[in-house]
C-alpha positions in Angstrom: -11.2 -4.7 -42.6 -8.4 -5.7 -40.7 -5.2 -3.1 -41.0 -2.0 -4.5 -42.9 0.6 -1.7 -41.2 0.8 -1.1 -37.4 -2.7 0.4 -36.4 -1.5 3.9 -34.6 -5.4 4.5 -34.6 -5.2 7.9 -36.6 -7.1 6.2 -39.5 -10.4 4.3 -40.0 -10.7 1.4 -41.4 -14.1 1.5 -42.6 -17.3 -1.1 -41.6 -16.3 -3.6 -43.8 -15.0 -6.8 -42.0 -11.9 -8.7 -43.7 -14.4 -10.9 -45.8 -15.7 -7.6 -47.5 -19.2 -7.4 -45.4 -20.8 -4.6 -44.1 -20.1 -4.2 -40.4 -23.7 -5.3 -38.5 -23.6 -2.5 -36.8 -22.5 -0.1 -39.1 -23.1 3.7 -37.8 -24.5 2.3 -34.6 -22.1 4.5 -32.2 -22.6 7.9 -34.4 -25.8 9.0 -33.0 -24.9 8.2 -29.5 -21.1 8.5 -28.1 -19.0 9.9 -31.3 -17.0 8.6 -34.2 -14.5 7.9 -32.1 -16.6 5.4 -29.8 -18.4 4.0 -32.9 -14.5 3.6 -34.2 -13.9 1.7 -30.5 -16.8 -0.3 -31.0 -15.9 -1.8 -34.7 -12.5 -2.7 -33.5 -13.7 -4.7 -30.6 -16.5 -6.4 -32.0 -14.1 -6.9 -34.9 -11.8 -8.4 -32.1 -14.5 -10.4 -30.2 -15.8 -12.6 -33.7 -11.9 -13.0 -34.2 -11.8 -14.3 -30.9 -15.1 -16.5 -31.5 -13.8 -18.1 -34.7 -10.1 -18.8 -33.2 -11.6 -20.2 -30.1 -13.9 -22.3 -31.9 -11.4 -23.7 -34.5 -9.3 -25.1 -31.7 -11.8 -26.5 -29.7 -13.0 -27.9 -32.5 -10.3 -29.2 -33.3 -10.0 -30.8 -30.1 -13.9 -32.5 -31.1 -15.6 -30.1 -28.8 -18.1 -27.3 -28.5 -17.0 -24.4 -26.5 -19.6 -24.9 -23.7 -18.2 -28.4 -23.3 -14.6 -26.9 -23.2 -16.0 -25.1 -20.3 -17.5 -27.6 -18.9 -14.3 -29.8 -19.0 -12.5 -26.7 -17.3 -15.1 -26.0 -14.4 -15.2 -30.1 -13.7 -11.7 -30.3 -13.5 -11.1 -27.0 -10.7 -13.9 -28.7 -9.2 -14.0 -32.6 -9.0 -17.3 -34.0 -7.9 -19.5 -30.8 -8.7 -23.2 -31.2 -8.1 -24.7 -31.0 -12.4 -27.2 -28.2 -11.0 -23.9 -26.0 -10.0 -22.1 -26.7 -13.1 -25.6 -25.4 -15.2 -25.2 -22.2 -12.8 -21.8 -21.9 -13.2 -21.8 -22.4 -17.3 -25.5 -20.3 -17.3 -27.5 -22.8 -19.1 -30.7 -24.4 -18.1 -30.8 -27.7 -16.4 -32.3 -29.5 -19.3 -29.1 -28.3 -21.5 -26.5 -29.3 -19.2 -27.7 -33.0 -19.1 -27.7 -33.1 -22.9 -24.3 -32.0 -22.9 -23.3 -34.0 -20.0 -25.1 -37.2 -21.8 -23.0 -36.3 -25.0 -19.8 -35.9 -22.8 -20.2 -39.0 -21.1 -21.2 -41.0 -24.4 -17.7 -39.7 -25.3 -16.1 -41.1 -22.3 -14.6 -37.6 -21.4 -16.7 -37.5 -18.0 -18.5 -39.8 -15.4 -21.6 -38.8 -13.2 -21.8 -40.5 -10.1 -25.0 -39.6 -7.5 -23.9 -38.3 -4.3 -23.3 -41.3 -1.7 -25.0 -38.4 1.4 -27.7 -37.0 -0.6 -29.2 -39.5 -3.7 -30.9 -36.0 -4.9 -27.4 -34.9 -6.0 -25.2 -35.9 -9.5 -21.7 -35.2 -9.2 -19.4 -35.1 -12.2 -16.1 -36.0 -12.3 -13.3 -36.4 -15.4 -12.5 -39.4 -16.4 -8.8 -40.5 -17.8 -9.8 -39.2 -21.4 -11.5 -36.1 -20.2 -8.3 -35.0 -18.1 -6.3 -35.5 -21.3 -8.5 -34.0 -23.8 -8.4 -30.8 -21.0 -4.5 -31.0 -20.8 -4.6 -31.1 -25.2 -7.2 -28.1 -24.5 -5.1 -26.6 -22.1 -2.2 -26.0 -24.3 -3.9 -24.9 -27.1 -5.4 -22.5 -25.2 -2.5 -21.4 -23.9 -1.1 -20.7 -27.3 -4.3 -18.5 -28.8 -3.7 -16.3 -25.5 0.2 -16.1 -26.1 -0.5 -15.4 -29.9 -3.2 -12.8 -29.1 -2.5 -10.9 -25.8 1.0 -12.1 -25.3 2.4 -10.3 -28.2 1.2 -7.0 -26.8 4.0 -6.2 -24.3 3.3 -5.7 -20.5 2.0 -2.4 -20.2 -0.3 -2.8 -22.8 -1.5 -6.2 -21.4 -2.2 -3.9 -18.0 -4.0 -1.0 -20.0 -5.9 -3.6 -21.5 -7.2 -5.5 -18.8 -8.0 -2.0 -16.7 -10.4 -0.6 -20.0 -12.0 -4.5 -20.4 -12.6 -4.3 -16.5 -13.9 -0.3 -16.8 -16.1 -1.3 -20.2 -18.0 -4.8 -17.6 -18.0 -2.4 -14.7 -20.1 0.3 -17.0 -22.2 -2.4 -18.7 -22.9 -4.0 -15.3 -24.0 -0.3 -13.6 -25.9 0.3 -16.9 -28.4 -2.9 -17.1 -28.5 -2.9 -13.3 -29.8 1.1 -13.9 -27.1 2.7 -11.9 -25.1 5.3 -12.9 -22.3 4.5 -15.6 -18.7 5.1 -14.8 -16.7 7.4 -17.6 -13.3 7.7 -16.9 -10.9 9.8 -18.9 
């Protein structure tokens, strides 16, 4: 449930979410790393489907998926980017990013053009629509972050991004089987 006074973390808020459901994960942290990990874990997955439902409302809004939201972001930094880099770079499979390419094209938001040097190659590219429906995307965007993050002030903002990058770096040494990092 999401706390109506300031959170100063010296109470729990239970494993019900703020429509009245069970947490998914409820007591998933207690046998393993503590209350006050499990406690850690609610509040960021709590955070994270947040996140997902914000995100998705103004993309939506915007008549996109995220992945295509994405993909107008990565095509824009990179003009002319082979499709079989942009599937690497959004981690879908080939087959995927040509639906979503056809359906981004049918909406006039992208053109693919093959590669004059090698005819093996399909570059994408943004057309007039697709750069303004990423400028539209751009500012929304730009609002969830300052309504989210950009309320917390700067040290927080710093404190934040050093535990996000500690909790990737231990989840990256613990499914690559090296030994995980705990920092106090």
């Amino acid at each position: 449930m999401l706390c109506t006074e300031k959170c100063r973390g010296d109470h729990t808020h239970g494993d019900i979410d703020d429509a009245g459901s069970m947490h998914p994960f409820e007591g998933i942290g207690s046998g393993y790393a503590g209350p006050i990990a499990e406690r850690v874990f609610s509040a960021f997955f709590r955070a994270m489907r947040i996140h997902g439902q914000t995100l998705f409302r103004a993309v939506g809004e915007k008549g996109l998926y995220p992945g295509q939201a994405r993909c107008l972001w990565i095509v824009h930094r990179n003009a002319g980017i082979a499709q079989r880099e942009l599937a690497d770079r959004l981690h879908v499979a080939r087959p995927t990013i040509t639906v979503m390419l056809q359906k981004m094209e049918k909406a006039g938001l992208i053109m693919r053009r093959v590669d004059e040097d090698d005819q093996r190659l399909t570059r994408i590219y943004l057309t007039d629509e697709g750069m303004a429906v990423r400028a539209r995307l751009e500012k929304a965007l730009g609002e969830f972050v300052s309504n989210g993050i950009g309320r917390m002030s700067e040290r927080d903002q710093l404190e934040f991004e050093r535990l996000l990058n500690l909790l990737c770096e231990n989840l990256s040494s613990n499914s690559t089987g090296t030994e995980v990092h705990e920092h106090k």
